[in-house]
Phi, psi and omega in degrees: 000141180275168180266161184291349175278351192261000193248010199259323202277301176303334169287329176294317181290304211289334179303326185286280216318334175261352183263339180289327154295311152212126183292113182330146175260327190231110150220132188287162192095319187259157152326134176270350153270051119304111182325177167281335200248342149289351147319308163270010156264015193248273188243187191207151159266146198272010161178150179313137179058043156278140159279348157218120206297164162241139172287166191219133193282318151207137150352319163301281197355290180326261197336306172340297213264003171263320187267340194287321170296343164267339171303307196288281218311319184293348168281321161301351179306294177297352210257313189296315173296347173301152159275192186268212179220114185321121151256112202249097169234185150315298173324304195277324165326304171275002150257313163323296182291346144320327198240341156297279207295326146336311153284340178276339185274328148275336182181089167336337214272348207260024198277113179203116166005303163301289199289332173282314187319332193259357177279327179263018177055067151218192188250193203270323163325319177267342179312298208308329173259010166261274231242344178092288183192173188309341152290277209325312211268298174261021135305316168322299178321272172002290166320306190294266162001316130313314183285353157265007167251343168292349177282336174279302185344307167315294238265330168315096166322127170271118167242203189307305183280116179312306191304331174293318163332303160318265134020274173322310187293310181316292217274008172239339147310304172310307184299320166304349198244314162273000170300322209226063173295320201295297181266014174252029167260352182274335200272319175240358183249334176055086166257031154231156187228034153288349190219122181233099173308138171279182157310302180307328173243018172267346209257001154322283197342321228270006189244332195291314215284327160327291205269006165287326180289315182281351143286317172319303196321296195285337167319301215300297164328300181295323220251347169091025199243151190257008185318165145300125187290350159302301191287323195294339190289301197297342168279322187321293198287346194260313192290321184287330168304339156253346149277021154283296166344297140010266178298290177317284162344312178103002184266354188305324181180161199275354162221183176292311176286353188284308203287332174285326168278007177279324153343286191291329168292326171322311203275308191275013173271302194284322186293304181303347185295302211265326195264335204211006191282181172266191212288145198289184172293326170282314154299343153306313161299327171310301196285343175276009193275000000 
């Protein structure tokens, strides 16, 4: 059904069109040497066989605002017959991994392609085409994991004292690791074995393993000692990954405080070692020949 405005316009065409053929001898309201077409910008009848005409201030309007209402009902029309439109963005991409980790944290087992796809509301079609296939997803973790433990990292005040750095530094990779056990075993441990980190995604590493080396430097720097600074990150980094590792495990110890002091002791024993300790194993060897 048309709206009355839209049928008051149509009554206005057919009224010029029909008065230009024979011009009304009387209708009220209008003049009688009024023309036909200013007759019909004077009244209209507002449905057939009204008795009382209405004036109109002009005739285009009507038509306007008639055509503007049917333009709006065909878009709403088409809009409804469209399906809707697939979103493969970056946005949806980071709620899926959003939602990988989410799963991981409650329950590895249930980490699958189906269940995150249905966890970010989208389908199994956009994981697949975001991600390749169920590597392809927990390569992303991986990634994502490291960059959120070099971000607490990152986030770490420098103060005057190196060993406290060190330290510090040490102790937010643990926290971190019990925060996230789950991913931080995708990150050193590889438990699905749809994914075997390569050399090339191990280079993830490389901004937390930066700043372990610029602090070992000032470690080094302060305690006067010419070790390699190389060597000394990579011991740092292989006894605390195992002793997280450990700890995650449950054998570092049977409590929290059993397990921090086994920590502290760990940490401050290798740090006394490297900085102020007595002759290395190669002098030592030496000195027994």
């Amino acid at each position: 059904p048309q709206s009355p405005s839209c049928y008051v316009a149509l009554q206005v065409e057919g009224f010029l069109s029909a008065s230009m053929a024979h011009p009304p001898s009387s209708t009220p309201g209008v003049p009688s040497d009024c023309s036909p077409r200013e007759a019909a910008t004077l009244i209209v009848p507002l449905a057939p066989n009204a008795d009382h005409p209405i004036p109109i201030a002009t005739r285009e309007a009507s038509k306007l605002e008639c055509r503007a209402e049917r333009t709006a009902e065909s878009a709403e029309s088409k809009a409804e017959e469209m399906p809707p439109k697939k979103l493969r963005t970056s946005e949806l991409e980071q709620q899926m991994l959003r939602s990988a980790l989410e799963i991981i944290r409650s329950d590895e087992q249930r980490l699958t392609a189906r269940t995150v796809a249905a966890a970010a509301g989208t389908s199994t079609g956009a994981l697949y085409e975001r991600f390749g296939d169920k590597a392809g997803l927990i390569k992303a973790v991986f990634h994502e994991g490291f960059r959120q433990c070099a971000a607490q990292v990152e986030a770490l005040p420098t103060t005057s004292d190196a060993r406290h750095d060190i330290v510090a530094l040490l102790q937010v990779t643990r926290t971190f690791s019990k925060a996230n056990p789950m991913l931080w075993k995708i990150m050193f441990g590889q438990p699905f074995t749809e994914f075997q980190p390569t050399a090339t995604d191990y280079t993830a590493a490389m901004d937390i393993y930066a700043i372990v080396l610029a602090r070992v430097d000032r470690l080094l720097a302060e305690a006067g000692r010419t070790t390699n600074h190389m060597d000394v990150a990579r011991v740092l980094i292989a006894t605390s990954r195992g002793l997280i590792d450990a700890e995650l495990d449950g054998i570092l110890g049977a409590s929290q405080r059993s397990n921090d002091r086994r920590w502290n002791l760990a940490i401050d024993t290798l740090l006394d070692g490297l900085t102020n300790g007595p002759v290395t194993t190669r002098q030592h060897n030496r000195a027994s020949r």
